[in-house]
C-alpha positions in Angstrom: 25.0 10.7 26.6 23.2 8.3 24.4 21.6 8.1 21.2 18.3 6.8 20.2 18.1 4.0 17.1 14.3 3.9 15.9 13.0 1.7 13.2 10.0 1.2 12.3 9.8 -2.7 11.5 12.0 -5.2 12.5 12.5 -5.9 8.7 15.0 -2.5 9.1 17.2 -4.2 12.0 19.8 -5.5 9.7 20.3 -2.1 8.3 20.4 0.1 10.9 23.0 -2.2 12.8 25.8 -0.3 11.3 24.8 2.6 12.7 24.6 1.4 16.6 28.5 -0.3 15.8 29.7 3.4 14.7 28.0 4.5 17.9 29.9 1.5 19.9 33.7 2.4 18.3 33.3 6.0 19.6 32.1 5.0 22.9 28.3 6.2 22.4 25.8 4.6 23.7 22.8 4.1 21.6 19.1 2.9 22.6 17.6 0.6 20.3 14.1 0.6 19.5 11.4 -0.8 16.9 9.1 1.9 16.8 6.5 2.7 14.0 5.4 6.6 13.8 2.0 4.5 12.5 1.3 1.5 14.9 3.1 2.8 18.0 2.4 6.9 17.7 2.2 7.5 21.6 4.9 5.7 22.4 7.1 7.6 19.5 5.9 10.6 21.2 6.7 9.9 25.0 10.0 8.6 24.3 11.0 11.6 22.1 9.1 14.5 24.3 11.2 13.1 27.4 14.3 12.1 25.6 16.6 15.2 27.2 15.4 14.9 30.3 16.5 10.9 29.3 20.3 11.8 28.1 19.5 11.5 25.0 21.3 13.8 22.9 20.3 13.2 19.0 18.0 10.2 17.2 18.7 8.3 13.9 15.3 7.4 12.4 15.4 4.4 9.9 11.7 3.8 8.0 10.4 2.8 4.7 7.7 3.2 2.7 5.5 6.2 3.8 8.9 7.3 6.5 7.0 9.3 8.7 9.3 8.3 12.1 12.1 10.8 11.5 9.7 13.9 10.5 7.1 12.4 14.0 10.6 12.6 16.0 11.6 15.9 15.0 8.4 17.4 15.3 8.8 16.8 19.3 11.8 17.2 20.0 14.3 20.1 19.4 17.4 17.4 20.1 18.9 16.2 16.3 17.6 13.9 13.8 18.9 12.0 10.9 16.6 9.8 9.2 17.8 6.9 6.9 15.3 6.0 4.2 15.0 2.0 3.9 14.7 0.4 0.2 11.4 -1.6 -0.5 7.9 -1.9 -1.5 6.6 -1.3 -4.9 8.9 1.9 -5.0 12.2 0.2 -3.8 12.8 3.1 -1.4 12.1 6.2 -3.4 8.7 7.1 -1.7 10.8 6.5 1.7 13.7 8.9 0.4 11.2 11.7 -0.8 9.3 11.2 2.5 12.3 11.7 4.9 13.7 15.0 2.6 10.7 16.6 2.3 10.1 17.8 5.6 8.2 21.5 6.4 9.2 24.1 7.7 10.7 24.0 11.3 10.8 20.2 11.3 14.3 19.8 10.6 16.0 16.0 9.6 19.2 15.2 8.0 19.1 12.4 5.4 21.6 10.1 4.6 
């Protein structure tokens, strides 16, 4: 059982740390990945298309800005996904937030 920790830029690393620690304490293993659902698309999509098969068994998304990983992770994969929109850029986050909640119909991602 493991869980898959994509970011889309190394500038999110520092942030999503926490969450592959909380993985650690409860004895989860996590695979952690810098991933962009704009420069690296296929590879998003291979990982996430074979990730049950894998042992993967959810995905936390972190992105900023436009935010597109969580919604390009759930779209392919019927396995869990929480996305984490980062701060930055001219909006300081809020484009990321509205990005990550605003998902259609059958493309489901919890936010925090």
């Amino acid at each position: 059982m493991k869980v898959g920790i994509l970011m889309g830029s190394t500038s999110d690393e520092s942030k999503m740390q926490k969450a592959k620690e909380t993985l650690e304490e409860f004895g989860i293993e996590s695979d952690w990945r810098v991933l962009s659902a704009h420069r690296n698309p296929e590879q998003v999509v291979e990982l996430v298309s074979t990730a049950r098969e894998n042992g993967y068994v959810a995905f936390i998304c972190g992105a900023g800005m436009a935010a597109h990983l969580a919604g390009v992770v759930a779209a392919h994969t019927t396995l869990p996904v929480v996305g984490v929109p980062m701060s930055g850029g001219a909006l300081n986050g809020q484009d990321a937030l509205y990005a990550t909640v605003q998902m259609p119909k059958g493309v489901p991602v919890a936010t925090v």
